[in-house]
C-alpha positions as CSV (number, residue, x, y, z in Angstrom):
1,X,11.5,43.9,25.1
2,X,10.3,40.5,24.3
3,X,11.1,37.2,25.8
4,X,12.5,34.7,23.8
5,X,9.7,32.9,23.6
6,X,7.3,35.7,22.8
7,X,9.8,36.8,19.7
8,X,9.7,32.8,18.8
9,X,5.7,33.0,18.6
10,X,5.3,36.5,16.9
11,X,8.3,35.6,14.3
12,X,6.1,32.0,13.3
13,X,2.9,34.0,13.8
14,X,4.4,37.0,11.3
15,X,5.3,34.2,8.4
16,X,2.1,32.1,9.1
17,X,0.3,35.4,8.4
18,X,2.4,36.3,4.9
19,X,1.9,33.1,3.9
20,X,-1.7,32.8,3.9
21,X,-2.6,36.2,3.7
22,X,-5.2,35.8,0.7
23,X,-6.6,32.5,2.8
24,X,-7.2,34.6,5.7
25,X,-9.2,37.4,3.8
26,X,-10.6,35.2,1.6
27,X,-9.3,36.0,-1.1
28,X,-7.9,33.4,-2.9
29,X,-8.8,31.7,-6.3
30,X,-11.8,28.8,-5.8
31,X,-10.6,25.2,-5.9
32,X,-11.3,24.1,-9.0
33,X,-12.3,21.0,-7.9
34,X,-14.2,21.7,-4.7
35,X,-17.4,21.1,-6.2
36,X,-17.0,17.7,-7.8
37,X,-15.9,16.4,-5.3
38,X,-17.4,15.1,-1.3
39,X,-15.2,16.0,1.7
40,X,-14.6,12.5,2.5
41,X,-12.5,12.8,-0.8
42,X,-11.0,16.0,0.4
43,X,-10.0,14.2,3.5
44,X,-8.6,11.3,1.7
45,X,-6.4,12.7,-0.5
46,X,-4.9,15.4,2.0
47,X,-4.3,11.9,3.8
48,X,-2.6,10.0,1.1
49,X,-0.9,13.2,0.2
50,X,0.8,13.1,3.7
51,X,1.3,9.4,3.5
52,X,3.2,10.2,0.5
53,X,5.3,12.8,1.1
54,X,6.3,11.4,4.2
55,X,7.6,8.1,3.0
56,X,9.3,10.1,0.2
57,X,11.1,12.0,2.5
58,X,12.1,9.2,5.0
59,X,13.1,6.7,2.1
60,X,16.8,7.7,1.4
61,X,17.4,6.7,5.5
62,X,19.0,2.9,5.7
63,X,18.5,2.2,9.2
64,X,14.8,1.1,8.9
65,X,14.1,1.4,12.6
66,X,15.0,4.8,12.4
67,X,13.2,5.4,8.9
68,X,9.8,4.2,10.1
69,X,10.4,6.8,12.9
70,X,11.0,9.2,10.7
71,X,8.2,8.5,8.6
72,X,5.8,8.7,12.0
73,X,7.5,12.4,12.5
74,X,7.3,13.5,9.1
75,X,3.8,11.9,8.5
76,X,2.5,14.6,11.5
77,X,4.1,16.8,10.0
78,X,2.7,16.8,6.5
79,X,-0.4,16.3,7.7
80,X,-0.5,20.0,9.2
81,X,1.6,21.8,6.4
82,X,-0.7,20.1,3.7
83,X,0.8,22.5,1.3
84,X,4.5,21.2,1.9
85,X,3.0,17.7,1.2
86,X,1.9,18.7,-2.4
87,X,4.9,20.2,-3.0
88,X,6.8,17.9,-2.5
89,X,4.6,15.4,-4.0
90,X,5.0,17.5,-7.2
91,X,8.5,17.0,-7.2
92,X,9.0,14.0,-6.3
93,X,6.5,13.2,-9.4
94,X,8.8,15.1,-11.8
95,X,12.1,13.0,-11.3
96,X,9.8,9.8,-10.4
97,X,11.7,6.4,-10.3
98,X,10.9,2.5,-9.8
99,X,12.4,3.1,-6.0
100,X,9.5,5.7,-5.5
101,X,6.9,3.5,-6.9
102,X,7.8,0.6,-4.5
103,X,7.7,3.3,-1.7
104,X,4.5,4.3,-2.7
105,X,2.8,0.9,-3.4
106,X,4.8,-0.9,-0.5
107,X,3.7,1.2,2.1
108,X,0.9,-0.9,3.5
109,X,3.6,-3.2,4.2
110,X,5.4,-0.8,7.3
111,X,4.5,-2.5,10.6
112,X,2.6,0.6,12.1
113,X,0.4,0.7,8.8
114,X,0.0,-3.1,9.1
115,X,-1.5,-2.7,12.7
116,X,-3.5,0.2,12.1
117,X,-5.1,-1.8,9.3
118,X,-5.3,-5.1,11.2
119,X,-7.1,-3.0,14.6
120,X,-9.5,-1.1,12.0
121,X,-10.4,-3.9,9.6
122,X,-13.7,-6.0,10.2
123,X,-13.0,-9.4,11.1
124,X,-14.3,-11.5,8.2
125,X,-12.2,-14.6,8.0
126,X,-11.1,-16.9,11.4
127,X,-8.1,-18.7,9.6
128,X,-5.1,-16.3,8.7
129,X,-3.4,-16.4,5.1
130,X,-1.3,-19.6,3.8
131,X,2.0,-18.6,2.2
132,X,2.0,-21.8,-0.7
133,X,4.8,-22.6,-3.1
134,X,3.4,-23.8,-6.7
135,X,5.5,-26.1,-8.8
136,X,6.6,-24.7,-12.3
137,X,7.5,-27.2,-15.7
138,X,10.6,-25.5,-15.8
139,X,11.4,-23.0,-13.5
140,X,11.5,-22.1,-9.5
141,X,8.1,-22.4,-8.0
142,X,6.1,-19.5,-7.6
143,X,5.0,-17.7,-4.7
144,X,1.4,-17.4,-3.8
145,X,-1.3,-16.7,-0.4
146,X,-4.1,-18.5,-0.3
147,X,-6.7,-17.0,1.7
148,X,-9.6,-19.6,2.8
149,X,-11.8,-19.4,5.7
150,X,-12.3,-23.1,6.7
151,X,-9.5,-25.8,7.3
152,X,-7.4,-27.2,4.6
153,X,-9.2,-30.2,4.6
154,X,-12.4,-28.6,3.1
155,X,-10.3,-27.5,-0.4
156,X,-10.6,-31.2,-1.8
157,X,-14.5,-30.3,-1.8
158,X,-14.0,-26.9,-3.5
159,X,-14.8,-26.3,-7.2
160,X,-14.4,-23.1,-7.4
161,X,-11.4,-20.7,-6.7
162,X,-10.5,-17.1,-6.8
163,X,-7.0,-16.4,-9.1
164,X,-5.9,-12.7,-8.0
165,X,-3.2,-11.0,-9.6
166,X,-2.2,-7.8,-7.4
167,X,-0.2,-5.2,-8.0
168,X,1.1,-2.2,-9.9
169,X,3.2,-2.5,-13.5
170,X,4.7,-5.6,-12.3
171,X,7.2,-3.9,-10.8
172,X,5.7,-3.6,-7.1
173,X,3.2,-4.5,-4.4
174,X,2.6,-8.3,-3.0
175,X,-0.4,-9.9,-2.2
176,X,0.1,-8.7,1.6
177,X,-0.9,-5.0,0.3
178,X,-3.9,-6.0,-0.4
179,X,-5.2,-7.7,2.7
180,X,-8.1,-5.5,3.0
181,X,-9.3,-6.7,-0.1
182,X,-8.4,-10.5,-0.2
183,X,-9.8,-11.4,3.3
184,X,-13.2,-9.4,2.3
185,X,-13.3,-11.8,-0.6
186,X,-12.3,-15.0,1.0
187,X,-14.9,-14.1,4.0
188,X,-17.7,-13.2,1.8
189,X,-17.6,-15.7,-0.8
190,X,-16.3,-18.6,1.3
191,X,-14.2,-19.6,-1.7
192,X,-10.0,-20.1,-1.5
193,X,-8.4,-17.2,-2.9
194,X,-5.1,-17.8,-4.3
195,X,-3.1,-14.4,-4.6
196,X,-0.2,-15.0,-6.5
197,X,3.3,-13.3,-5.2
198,X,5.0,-12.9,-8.9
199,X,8.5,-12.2,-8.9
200,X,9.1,-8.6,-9.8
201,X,10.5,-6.3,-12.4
202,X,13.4,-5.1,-13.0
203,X,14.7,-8.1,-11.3
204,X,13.1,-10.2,-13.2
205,X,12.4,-8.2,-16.7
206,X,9.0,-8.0,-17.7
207,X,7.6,-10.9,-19.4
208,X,9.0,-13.3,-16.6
209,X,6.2,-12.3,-14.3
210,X,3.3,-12.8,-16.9
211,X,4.9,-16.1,-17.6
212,X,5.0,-17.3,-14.1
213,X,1.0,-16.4,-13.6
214,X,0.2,-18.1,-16.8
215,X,1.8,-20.8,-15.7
216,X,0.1,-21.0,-12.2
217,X,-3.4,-20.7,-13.7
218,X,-2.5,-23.7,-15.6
219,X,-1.1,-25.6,-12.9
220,X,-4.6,-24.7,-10.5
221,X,-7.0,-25.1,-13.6
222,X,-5.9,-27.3,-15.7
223,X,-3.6,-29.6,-13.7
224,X,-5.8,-29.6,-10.7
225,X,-2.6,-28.9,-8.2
226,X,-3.3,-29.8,-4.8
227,X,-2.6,-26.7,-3.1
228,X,-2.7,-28.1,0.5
229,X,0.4,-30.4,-0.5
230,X,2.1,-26.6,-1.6
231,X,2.1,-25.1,1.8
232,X,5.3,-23.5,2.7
233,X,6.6,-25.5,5.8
């Protein structure tokens, strides 16, 4: 007779072993792939992969401090039954919607992403990002971050700027996903960078968004705005 536990082991140990079978005597089909490719790349997409699936599967909970513990469970998760993370990957790309897309692009926005990245990321600039209103002609003003790595008072002297326009299809990701990027250019260059927060489709349809960054690289360029006077208070 077994113990319960024993019977528990042998029973996961029994399926494990079906499952792979062909892994384990080497016998399946070469990745087609596996020699284009370095096994940093591997790595990264069996991470993204997870990262994926995981905030797939956590997205349909409402309470979010409950989703984002979800999403730390089912990102562990993934991460060890890789193949259960391209599955579901698969499927979720088969039926894919604009509410997966923000999931997807948004997800350097979840607070335990955001302080991974902030722990892990070099320290390039000293003064954090400046969330800036920009008057419009005729509309609401647009939102914007401008990333500069001296006080405000050095920007009259500046005459040159950065105009970045983030994000995917207009439909998601803010400047904030991007902070990676924006803080190595602001540190590097020692130029402002003005990221520009567009309102999104399908909220806003699609030309809205390209109007509203056509009209802010008017405003900077050809107006001359003063964009320490835009500073959200």
């Amino acid at each position: 007779m077994f113990t319960p536990w024993q019977t528990i082991v042998i029973t996961l140990l029994t399926l494990y072993v079906a499952r792979n079978f062909d892994s384990l005597l080497d016998l399946e089909c070469p990745e087609p792939f596996a020699n284009l490719y370095t096994r940093s790349y591997f790595r990264a997409t069996w991470v993204t992969t997870a990262l994926d699936a995981r905030f797939w599967t956590a997205m349909r909970i409402r309470r979010k401090w409950l989703r984002d513990l979800c999403s730390i469970v089912f990102s562990i998760y993934y991460l060890i039954a890789a193949e259960r993370a391209d599955e579901k990957v698969r499927k979720v790309r088969g039926m894919l919607t604009l509410g997966h897309l923000r999931v997807r692009w948004n997800k350097g926005n979840t607070s335990y992403l955001k302080f991974l990245s902030a722990l892990l990321r070099p320290r390039l600039m000293k003064y954090p990002p400046r969330a800036i209103r920009i008057p419009r002609p005729e509309n609401e003003p647009a939102q914007a971050w401008l990333y500069f790595d001296r006080p405000l008072s050095a920007l009259k002297n500046q005459t040159k700027i950065v105009i970045d326009i983030p994000g995917g299809g207009f439909v998601a990701m803010d400047p904030r996903t991007n902070d990676d990027k924006l803080f190595a250019w602001a540190g590097k260059t020692g130029l402002p960078v003005l990221s520009l927060d567009y309102r999104k489709a399908l909220e806003y349809p699609y030309l809205y968004a390209l109007n509203e960054c056509f009209d802010v690289y008017l405003a900077v360029i050809a107006s001359r705005v003063d964009l320490s006077a835009c500073l959200e208070k």
